[in-house]
LOZA-568989 format. One line per 8 residues: number of its first residue (from 1); their letters; for each residue x, y, z of N, C-alpha, C. Coordinates in pm, 1 decimal. Atoms other than C-alpha are relative to their C-alpha. Layout:
REM LOZA-568989
NUM> a> X/Y/Z/X/Y/Z/X/Y/Z | ...
REM end
This chain:
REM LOZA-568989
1> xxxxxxxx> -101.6/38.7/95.9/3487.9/6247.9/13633.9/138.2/48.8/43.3 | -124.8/-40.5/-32.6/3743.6/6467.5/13792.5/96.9/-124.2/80.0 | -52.7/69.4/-89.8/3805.8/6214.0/14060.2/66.8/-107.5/-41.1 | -11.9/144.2/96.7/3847.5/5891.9/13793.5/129.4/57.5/-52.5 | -115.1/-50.4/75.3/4121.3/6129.9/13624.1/102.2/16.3/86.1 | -107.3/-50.2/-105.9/4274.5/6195.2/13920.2/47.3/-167.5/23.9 | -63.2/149.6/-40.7/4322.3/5813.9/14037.8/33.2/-12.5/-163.3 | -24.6/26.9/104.5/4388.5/5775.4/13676.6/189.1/50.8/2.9
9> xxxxxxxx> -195.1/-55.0/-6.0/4753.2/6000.2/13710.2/51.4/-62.8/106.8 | -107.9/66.9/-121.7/4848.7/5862.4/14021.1/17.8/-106.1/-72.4 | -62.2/121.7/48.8/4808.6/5527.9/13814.9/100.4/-23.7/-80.5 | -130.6/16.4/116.4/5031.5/5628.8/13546.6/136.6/18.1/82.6 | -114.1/-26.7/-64.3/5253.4/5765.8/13794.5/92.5/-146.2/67.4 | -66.5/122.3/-54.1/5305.5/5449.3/13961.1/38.0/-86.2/-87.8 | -34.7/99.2/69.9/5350.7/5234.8/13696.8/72.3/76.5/-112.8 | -159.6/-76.2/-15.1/5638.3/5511.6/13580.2/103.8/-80.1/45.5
17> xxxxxxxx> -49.2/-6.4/-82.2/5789.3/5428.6/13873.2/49.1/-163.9/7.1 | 22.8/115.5/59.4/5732.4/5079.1/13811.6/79.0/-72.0/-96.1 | -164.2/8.8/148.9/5916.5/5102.6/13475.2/91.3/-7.3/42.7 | -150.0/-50.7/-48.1/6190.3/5249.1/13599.3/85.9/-53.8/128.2 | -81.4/117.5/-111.8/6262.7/4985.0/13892.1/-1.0/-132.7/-89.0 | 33.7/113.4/113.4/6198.0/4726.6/13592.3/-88.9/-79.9/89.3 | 102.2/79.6/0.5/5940.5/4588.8/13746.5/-179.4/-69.0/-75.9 | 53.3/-8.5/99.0/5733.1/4594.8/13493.2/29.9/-122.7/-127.8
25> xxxxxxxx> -3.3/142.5/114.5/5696.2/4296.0/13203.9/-25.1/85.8/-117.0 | -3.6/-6.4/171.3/5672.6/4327.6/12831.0/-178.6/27.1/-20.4 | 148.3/23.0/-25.0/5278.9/4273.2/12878.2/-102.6/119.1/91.8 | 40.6/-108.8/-94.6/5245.0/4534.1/13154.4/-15.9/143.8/-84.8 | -29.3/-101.8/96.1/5347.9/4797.5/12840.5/-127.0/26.7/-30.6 | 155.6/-47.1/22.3/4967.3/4767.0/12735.1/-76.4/35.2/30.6 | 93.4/-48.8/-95.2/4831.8/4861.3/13043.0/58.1/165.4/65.1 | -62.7/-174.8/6.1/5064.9/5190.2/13050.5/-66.6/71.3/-130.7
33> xxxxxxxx> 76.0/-54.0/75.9/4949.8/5260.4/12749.5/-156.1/46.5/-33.3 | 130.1/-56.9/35.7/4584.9/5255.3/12784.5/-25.6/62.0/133.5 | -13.9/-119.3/-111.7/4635.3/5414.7/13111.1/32.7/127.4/-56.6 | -21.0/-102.7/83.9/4751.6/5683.4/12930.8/-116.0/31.7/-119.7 | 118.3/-20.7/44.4/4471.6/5691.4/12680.6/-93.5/5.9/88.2 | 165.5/11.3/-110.6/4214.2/5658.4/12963.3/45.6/167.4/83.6 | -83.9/-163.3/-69.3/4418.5/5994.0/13108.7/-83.7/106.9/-165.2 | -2.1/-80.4/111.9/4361.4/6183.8/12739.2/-161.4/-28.9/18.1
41> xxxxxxxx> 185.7/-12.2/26.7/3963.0/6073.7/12708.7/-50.1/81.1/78.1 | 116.9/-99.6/-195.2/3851.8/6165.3/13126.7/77.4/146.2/-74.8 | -29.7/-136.6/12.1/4087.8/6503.8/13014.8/-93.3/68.1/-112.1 | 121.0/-41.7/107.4/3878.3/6536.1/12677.5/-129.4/39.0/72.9 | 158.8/29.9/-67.9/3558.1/6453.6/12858.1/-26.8/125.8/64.7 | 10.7/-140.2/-90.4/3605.8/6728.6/13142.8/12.3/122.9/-99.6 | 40.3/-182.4/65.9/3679.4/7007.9/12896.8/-72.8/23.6/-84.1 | 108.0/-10.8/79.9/3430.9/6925.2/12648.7/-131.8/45.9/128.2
49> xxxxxxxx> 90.5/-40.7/-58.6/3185.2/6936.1/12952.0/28.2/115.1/63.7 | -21.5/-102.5/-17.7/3332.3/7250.9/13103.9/-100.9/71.6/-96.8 | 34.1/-113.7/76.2/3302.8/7433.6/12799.7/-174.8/11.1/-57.2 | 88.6/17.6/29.4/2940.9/7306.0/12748.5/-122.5/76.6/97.4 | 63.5/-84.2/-130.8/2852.8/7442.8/13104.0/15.2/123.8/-12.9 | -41.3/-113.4/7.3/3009.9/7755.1/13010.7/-84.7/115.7/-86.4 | 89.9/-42.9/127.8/2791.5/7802.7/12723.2/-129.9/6.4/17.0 | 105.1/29.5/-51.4/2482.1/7752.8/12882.1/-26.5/133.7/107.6
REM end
């Protein structure tokens, strides 16, 4: 899961970057956004399972 989170930030990163050369559409906004939610879940995910390993 680490690895999915990780290509996950570079994706937001680029499509930042993206924004900010306006290359980016009106339509593209929805796919920043659940890029960004898909960033917050894999981060949930990993520390719920951390702390599950931890406990064990």
């Amino acid at each position: 899961m680490k690895g999915a989170l990780k290509e996950l930030r570079e994706s937001q990163i680029n499509l930042k970057i993206l924004k900010k050369t306006q290359h980016l559409t009106f339509a593209d906004e929805k796919t920043t956004q659940e890029c960004r939610e898909l960033v917050q879940i894999f981060t949930r995910s990993i520390e719920t399972a951390e702390r599950n390993l931890a406990q064990k």
